[in-house]
C-alpha positions in Angstrom: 0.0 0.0 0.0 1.5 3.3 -0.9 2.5 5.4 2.5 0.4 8.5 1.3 -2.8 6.3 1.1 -2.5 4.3 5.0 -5.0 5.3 7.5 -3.1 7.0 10.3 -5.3 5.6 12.6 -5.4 1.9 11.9 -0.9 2.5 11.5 -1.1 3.5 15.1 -3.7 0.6 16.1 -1.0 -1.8 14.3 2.0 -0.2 15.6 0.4 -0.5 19.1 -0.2 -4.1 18.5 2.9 -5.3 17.9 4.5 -2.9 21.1 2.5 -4.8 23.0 3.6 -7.9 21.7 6.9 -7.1 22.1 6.8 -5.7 25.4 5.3 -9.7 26.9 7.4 -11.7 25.0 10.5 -9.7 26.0 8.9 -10.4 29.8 8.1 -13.7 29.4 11.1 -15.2 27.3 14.1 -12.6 28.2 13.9 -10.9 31.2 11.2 -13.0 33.0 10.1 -10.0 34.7 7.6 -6.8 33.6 10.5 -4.4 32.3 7.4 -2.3 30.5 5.6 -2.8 33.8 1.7 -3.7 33.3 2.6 -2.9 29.3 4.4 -6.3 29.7 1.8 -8.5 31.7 -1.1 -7.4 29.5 0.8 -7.6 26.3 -0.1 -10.7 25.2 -3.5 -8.9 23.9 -0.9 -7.3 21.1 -2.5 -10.8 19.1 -6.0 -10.1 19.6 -6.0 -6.4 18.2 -3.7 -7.9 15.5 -7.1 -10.4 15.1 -9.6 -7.3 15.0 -7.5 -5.4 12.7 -7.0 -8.7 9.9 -10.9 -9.3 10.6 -11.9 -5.7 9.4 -9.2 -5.6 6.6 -10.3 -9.2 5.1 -14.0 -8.7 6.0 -13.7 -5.5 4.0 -12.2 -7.4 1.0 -14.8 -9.9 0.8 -17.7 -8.1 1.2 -16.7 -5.4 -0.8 -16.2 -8.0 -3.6 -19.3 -9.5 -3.0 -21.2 -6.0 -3.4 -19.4 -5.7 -6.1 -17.9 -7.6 -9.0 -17.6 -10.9 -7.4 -15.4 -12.9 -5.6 -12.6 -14.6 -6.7 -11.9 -17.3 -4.6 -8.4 -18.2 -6.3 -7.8 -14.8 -6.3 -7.9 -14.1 -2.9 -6.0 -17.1 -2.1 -3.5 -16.7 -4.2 -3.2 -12.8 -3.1 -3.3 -13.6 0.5 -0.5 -16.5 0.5 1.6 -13.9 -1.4 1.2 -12.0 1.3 1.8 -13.9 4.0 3.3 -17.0 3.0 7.2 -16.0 1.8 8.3 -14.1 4.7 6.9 -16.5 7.2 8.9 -19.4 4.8 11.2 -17.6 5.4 11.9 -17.4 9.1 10.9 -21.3 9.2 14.2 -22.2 7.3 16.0 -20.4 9.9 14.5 -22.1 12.2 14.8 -25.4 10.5 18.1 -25.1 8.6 20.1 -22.7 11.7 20.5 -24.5 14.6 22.0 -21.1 16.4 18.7 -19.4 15.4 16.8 -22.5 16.3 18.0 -22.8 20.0 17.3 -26.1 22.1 13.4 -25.9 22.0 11.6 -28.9 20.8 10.2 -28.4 17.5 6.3 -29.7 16.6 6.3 -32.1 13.8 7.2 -30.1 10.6 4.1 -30.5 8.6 2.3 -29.0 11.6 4.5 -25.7 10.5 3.6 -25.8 6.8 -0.3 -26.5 6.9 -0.8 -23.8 9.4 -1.8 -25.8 12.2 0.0 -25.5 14.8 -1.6 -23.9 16.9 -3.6 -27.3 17.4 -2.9 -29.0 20.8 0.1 -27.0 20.8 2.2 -27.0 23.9 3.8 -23.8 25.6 7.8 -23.5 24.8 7.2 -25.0 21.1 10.0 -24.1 18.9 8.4 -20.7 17.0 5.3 -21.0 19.2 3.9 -17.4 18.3 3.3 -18.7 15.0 0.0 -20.0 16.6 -1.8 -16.6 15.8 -0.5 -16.8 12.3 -2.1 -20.4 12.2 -5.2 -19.3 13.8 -5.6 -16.0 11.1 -5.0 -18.4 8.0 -7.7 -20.3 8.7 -10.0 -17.7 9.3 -8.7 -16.7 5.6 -9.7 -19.9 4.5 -13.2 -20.4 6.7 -14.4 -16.6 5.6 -14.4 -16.2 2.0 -16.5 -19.3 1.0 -18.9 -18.9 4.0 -20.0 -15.2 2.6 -20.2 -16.7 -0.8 -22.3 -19.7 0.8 -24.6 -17.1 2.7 -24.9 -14.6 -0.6 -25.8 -17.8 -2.8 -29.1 -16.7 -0.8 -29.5 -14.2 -2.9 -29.5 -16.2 -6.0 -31.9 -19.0 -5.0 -34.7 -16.6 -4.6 -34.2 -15.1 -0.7 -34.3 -11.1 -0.5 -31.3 -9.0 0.5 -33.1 -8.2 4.1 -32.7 -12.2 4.6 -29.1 -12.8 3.4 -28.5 -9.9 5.6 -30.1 -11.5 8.7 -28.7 -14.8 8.0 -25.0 -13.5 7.9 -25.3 -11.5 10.9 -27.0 -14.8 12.4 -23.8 -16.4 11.3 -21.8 -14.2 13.0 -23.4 -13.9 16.4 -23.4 -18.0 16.4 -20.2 -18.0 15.6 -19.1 -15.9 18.8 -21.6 -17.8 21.2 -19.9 -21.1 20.0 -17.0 -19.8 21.1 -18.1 -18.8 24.3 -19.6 -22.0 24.5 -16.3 -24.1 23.8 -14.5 -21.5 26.3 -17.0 -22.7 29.2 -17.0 -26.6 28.2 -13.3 -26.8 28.6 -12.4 -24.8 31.3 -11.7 -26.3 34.5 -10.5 -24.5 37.7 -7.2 -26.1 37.8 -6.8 -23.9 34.9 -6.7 -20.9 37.3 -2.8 -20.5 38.3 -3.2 -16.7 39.2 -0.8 -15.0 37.2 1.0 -17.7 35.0 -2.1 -20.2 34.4 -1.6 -23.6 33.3 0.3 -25.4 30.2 -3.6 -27.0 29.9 -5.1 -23.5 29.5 -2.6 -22.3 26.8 -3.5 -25.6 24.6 -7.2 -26.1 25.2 -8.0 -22.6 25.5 -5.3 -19.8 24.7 -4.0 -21.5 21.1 -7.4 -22.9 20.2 -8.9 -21.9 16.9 -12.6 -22.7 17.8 -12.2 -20.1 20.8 -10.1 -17.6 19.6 -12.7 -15.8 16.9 -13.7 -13.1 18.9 -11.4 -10.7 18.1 -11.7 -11.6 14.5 -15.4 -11.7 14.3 -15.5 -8.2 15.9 -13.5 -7.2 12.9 -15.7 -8.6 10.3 -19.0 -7.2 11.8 -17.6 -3.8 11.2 -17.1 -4.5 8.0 -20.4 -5.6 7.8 -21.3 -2.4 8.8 -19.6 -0.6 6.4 -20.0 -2.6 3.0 -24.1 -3.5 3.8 -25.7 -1.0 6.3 -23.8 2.3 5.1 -26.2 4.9 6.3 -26.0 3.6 10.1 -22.1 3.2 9.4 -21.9 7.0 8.5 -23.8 7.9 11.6 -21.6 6.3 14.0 -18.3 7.4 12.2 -19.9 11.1 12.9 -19.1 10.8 16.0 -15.3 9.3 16.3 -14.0 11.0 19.2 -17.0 9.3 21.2 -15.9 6.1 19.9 -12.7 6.3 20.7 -13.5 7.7 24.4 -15.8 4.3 24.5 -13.1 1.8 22.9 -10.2 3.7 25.5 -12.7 3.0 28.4 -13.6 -0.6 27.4 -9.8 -1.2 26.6 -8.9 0.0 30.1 -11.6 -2.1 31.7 -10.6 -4.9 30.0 -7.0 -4.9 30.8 -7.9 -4.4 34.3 -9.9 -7.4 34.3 -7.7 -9.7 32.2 -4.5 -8.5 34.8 -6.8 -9.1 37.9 -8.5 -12.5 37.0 -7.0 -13.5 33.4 -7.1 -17.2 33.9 -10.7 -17.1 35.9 -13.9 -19.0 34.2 -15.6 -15.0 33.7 -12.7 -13.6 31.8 -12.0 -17.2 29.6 -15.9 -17.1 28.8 -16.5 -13.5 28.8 -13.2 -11.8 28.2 -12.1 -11.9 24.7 -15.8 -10.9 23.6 -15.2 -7.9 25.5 -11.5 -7.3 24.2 -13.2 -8.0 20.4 -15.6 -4.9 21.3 -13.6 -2.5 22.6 -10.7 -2.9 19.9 -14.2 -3.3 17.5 -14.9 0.8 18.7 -10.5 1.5 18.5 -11.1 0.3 15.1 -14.1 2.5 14.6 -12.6 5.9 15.6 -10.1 5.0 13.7 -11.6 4.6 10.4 -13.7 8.2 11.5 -12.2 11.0 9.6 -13.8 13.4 12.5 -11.8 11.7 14.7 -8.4 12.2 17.1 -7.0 9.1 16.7 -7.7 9.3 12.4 -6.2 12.3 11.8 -3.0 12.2 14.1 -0.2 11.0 12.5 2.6 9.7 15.4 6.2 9.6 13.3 7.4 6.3 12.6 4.1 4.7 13.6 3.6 4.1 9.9 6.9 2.6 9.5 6.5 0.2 12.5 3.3 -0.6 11.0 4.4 -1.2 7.7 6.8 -3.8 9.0 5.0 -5.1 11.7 4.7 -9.1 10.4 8.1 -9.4 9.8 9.0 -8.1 13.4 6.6 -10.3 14.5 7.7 -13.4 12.7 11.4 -12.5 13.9 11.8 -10.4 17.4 11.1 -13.2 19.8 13.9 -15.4 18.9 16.3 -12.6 17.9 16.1 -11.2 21.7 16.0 -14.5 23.2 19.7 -14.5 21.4 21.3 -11.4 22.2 19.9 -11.8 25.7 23.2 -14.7 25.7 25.2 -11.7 25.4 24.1 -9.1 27.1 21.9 -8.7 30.4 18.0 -8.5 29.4 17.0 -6.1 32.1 19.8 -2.9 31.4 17.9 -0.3 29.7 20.9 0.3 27.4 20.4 -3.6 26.4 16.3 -3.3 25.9 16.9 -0.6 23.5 19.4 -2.5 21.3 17.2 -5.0 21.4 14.4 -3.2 19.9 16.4 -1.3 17.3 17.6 -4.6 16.4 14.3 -6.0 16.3 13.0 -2.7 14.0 16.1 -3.3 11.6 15.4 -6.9 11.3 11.4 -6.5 10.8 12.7 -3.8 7.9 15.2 -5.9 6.6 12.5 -9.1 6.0 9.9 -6.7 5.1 12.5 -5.3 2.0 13.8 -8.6 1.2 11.2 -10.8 0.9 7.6 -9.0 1.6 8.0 -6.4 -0.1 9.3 -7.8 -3.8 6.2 -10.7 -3.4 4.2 -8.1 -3.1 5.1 -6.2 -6.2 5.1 -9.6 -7.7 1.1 -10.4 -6.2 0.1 -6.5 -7.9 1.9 -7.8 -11.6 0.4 -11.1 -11.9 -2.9 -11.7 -9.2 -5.4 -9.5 -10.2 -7.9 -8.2 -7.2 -11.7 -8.3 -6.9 -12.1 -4.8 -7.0 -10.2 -4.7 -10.7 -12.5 -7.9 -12.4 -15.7 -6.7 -14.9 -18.7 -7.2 -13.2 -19.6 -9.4 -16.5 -16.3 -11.8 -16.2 -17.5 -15.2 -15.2 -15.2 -16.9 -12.6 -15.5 -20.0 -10.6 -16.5 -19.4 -7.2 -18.0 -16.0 -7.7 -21.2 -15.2 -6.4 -22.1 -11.7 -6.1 -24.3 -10.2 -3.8 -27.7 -8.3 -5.1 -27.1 -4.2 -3.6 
């Protein structure tokens, strides 16, 4: 995406993210204690506004398509492994081909790596064991696209607009009851470790894709919003400052909770709900042109935004490594440790990322390029 055409706000939503993200693995697998303070201990929830964010951006995609031309399921396939796929290849061969990069950690079985599934019955202190939110948003990529197209095939059979409508939000709300539902069936009190929690919440509950939705769901109902109920989607984004007054409340209330009682029965069954609607109104305000948060633009938030998966993919392991050579918790050492994290994020991003995604623009065409009139398997669009 061209710098001049990014949303400021969603830049600083992403930047934030992957702060956060930073701040609890460099607690949890360098230092072992919170050198960002509560920044550390809550940062974990870095992932989930990373889920909001890829639900509204994909959600828009698709449902824009479907209003539109069409979609193209090979299309958006192909587009999205382009996008994800190389630089996350990538890191694996270090991981599998480097055995200084690779540690001592026990490695899942590699196929586990390659189908996107590792997050399944995964077990904390898995060799590349962040990758579990990578695994959990590719298969949303695969679950959403031919879900909307079965729910718009509505449409063609004879069912009004009003009805796919109802049907899709129907889908939706399911989808994050299920969740809750799953959340509740599995947990059990010995769960509840106070601050750490167990090795059985992290697999049954933490990594699991059936129960970790919410955030992505919350994502694609506002792009539900935007694409099918415009006029209501143009009142709220009137009023952007009071969004983001409601998502910084809701955010702060659900941080509190989550550092009080994170591992407790309530914040498993009713927590992430509650994370997916206040980053839900972050996202909001910042898609409001009115608003604070859309029209501030914080230097080198972009940037960090811009290279934000390749950090991701790469700043655990690469601070778990200089830790060996310096101590973790000097403040000279932390801030090596993210300008060496930065440099590496941009040196991925420029090596790999970036030239697939010049290569994805020259040979994948987009839904929002196709003729309405070109025929293509797998396209159904939607009736306006």
């Amino acid at each position: 995406m061209n710098r001049s055409s990014r949303v400021h706000g969603l830049d600083t939503l992403r930047a934030l993210a992957i702060m956060l993200v930073f701040a609890n693995h460099y607690m949890s697998f360098v230092s072992h204690e919170a050198s960002f303070g509560w920044f550390s201990e809550i940062g974990w929830a870095g992932v989930d506004l990373f889920f909001a964010l890829s639900g509204y951006l994909i959600g828009n995609q698709v449902f824009s398509a479907l209003r539109g031309p069409g979609l193209s399921l090979p299309h958006f396939y192909a587009r999205r492994l382009l996008r994800t796929l190389p630089a996350y290849l990538a890191v694996l061969a270090l991981y599998a081909y480097w055995p200084y990069w690779a540690g001592n950690a026990p490695h899942a079985p590699w196929w586990k790596y390659l189908t996107f599934t590792l997050n399944i019955n995964l077990k904390p202190g898995t060799l590349f064991s962040h990758a579990w939110s990578l695994c959990v948003e590719e298969q949303f990529y695969l679950l959403l696209p031919p879900i909307a197209l079965a729910v718009a095939a509505v449409t063609r059979v004879g069912g009004s607009r009003r009805v796919t409508l109802a049907l899709g939000w129907t889908a939706l709300l399911s989808a994050i009851a299920a969740g809750m539902w799953l959340r509740d069936s599995w947990w059990q009190p010995a769960m509840d470790l106070g601050e750490r929690g167990s090795r059985g919440y992290y697999t049954l509950i933490y990594y699991s894709t059936l129960s970790r939705f919410d955030e992505l769901l919350a994502g694609v109902a506002l792009a539900m919003l935007r694409i099918f109920h415009p006029n209501l989607w143009q009142r709220l984004t009137r009023h952007g400052n009071w969004m983001l007054a409601a998502g910084v409340a809701l955010t702060a209330l659900a941080f509190w909770l989550f550092l009080e009682h994170h591992f407790s029965w309530g914040m498993s069954v009713f927590g992430y709900p509650l994370l997916g609607l206040a980053f839900a109104a972050l996202l909001l305000a910042a898609l409001s042109e009115g608003s604070l948060l859309h029209r501030t633009r914080i230097p080198g938030m972009g940037a960090i935004a811009l290279w934000s998966y390749s950090i991701y993919l790469t700043h655990k392991q690469l601070c778990i490594l200089l830790a060996d050579h310096w101590e973790p918790v000097d403040l000279d050492t932390i801030a090596i440790m993210i300008a060496a994290s930065i440099f590496t994020g941009w040196l991925l991003y420029f090596a790999v990322e970036a030239p697939f995604m010049k290569l994805r623009e020259r040979f994948i065409p987009n839904n929002f390029k196709r003729r309405s009139n070109e025929a293509t398997v797998g396209s159904v669009p939607v009736t306006p």
